[in-house]
C-alpha positions in Angstrom: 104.7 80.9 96.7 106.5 84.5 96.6 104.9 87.2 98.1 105.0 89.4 94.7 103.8 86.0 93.1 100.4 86.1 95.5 100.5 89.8 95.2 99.9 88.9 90.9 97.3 86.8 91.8 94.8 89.3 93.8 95.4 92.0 91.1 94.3 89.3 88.7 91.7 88.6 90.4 90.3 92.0 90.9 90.7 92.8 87.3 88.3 90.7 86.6 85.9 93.3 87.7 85.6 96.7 85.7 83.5 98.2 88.3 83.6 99.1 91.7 81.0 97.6 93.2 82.2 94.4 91.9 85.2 94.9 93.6 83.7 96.0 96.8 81.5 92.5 96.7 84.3 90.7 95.9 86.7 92.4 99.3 83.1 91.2 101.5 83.2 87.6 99.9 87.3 87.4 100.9 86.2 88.8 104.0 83.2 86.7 104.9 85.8 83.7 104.2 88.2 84.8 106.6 87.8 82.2 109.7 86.8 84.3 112.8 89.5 85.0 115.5 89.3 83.2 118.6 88.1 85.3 121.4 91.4 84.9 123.3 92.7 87.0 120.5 90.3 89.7 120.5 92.1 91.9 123.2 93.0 95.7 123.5 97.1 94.6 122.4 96.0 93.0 119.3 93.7 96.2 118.0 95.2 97.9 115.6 95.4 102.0 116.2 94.1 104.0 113.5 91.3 102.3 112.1 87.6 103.5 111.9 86.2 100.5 112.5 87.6 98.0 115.2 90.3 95.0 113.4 92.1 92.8 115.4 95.4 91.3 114.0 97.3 88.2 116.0 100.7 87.0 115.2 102.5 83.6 115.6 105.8 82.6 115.1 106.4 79.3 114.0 109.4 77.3 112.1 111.0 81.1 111.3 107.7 82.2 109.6 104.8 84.5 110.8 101.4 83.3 110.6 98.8 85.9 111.0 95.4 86.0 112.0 92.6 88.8 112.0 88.8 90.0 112.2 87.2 93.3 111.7 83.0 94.0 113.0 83.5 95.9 109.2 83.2 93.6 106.0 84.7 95.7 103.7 87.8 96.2 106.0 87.6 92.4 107.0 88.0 91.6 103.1 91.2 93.9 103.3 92.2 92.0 106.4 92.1 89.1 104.3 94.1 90.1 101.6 96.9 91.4 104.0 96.5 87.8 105.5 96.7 86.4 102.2 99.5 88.1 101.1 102.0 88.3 103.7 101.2 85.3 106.2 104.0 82.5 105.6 106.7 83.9 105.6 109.8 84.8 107.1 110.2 88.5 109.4 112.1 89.6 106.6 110.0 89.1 103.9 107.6 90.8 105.2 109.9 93.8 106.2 111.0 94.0 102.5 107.8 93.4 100.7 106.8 95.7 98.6 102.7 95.7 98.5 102.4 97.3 95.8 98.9 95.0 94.6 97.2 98.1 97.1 97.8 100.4 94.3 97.6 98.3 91.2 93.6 97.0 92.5 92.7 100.6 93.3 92.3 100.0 96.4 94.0 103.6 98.0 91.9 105.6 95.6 88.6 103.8 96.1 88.7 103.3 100.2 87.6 106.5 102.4 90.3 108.5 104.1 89.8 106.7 107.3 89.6 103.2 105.8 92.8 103.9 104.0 94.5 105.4 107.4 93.5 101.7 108.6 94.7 100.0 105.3 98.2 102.1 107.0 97.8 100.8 110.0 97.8 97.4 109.4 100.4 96.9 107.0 102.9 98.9 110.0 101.5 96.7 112.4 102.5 93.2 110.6 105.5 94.7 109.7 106.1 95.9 113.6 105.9 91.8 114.0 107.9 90.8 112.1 110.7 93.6 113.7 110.0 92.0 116.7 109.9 88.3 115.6 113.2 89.2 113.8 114.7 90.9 117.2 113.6 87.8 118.9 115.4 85.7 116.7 118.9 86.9 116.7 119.0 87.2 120.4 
């Protein structure tokens, strides 16, 4: 599956709510059934700058595609870690480089997430995509 044709899904999914509150539930359920990062993964490299509260995001390489990982001690921002996760996980470096996440917009999400949450919302998406620069670099060496 595409990454715009995941990204379709989510915004259907959220539209099923009118109201935000709903929509917040619905980010803690996806973030709730995120599977918890291995401790081993929890380390000061794999922290991702900028966000309020602490998210961890671990990347693999396997078969040219980038499988990522994550955890946050938040559950709101966990449920965003999740639909990152969702979204871009799977695929090639350059996918991920050119996606265009534009289901960030289209849910609300940006307008309904504090300042700081959305300067972590930011952070995360430049983090993945400094991966997959560096899984791509790795590649054609």
């Amino acid at each position: 599956m595409s990454i715009d044709e995941i990204q379709e899904q989510v915004i259907e999914e959220f539209s099923a709510f009118e109201d935000w509150m709903d929509k917040y539930g619905l980010l803690i359920d996806l973030g709730n059934s995120l599977p918890p990062l291995d401790t081993q993964y929890k380390t000061e490299s794999n922290l991702i700058e900028g966000c309020q509260s602490r998210v961890w995001l671990q990347a693999d390489y396997t078969d040219g595609r980038i499988f990522f990982k994550g955890e946050s001690d938040a559950l709101i921002v966990k449920g965003i870690v999740s639909l990152l996760i969702r979204v871009l996980s799977g695929h090639t470096p350059q996918e991920v480089l050119d996606a265009d996440l534009y289901f960030i917009n289209k849910v609300g999400l940006k307008e309904h997430l504090s300042p700081t949450r959305s300067n972590g919302l930011v952070s995360m998406v430049k983090q993945m995509r400094m991966y997959a620069l560096a899984f791509l670099a790795q590649r054609e060496k």
